[in-house]
N, C-alpha and C positions, 0 to 999 in steps of 0.2 A: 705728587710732585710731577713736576712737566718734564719732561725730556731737552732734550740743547733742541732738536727738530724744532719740535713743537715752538719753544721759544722763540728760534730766529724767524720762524712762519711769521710770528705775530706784529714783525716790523717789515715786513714786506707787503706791497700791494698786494691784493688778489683780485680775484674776480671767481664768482658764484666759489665761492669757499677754498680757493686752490690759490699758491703762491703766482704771482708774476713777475718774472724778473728780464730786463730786458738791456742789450749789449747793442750796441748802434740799431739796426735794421733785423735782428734777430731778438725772437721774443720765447723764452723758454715759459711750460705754463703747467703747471702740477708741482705734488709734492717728489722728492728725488728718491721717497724712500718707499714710493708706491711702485709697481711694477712697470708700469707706461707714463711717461711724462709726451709733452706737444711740445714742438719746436715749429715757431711759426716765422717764416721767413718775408719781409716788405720786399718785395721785387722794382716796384716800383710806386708812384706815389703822385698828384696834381695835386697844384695850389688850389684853394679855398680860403677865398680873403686875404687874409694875413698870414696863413696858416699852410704846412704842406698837411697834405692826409694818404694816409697809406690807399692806395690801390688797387694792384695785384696782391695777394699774399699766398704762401706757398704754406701747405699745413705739413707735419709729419710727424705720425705719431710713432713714440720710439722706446723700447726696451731698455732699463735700466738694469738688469740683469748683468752682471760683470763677464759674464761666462758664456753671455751670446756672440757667435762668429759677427764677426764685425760686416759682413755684408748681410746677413741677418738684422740687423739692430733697429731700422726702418720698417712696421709693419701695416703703415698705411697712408698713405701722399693722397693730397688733393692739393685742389687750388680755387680760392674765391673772391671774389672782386671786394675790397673793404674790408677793415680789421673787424669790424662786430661781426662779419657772417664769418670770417678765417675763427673769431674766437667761440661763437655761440657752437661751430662744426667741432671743432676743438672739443669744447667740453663736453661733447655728443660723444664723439668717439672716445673720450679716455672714460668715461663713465662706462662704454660696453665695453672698454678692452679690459679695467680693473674689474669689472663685475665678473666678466669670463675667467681670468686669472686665479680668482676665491674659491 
């Protein structure tokens, strides 16, 4: 039997097997119940065509852990031009930060 997790995973986007959920110009990116989730922030963004396309994006990868001091909770910022290289960097680092955590 599946879990509720597991379930609501399955009606959300993902990318390379992890949820995507995204609130204006922030884009949260893993599961909630793994140790590190990505928070990826559009800073800014140029037209293309008809189209805006994100930009600048601000990466941060960040502790789900209840119990971390809250100036802790951030354990790694970058920043890269365009959301594929913000996202491919993303799932570079939550893949080493879950892997260290186990």
């Amino acid at each position: 039997m599946k879990s509720l997790a597991e379930a609501k995973d399955k009606a959300l986007l993902t990318y390379k097997d992890r949820p995507l959920v995204r609130k204006g110009n922030t884009l949260y990116y893993g599961h909630m119940y793994d140790p590190y989730v990505a928070m990826l922030t559009i800073n800014s963004s140029k037209p293309f065509e008809d189209l805006e396309i994100a930009d600048k994006v601000t990466i941060q990868i960040m502790s789900t852990d209840p119990s971390t001091n809250p100036a802790d909770i951030v354990v790694k910022r970058g920043e890269k031009k365009g959301l594929y290289q913000a996202m491919d960097i993303a799932s570079i680092w939550l893949d080493r930060y879950i892997k260290q955590a186990k």
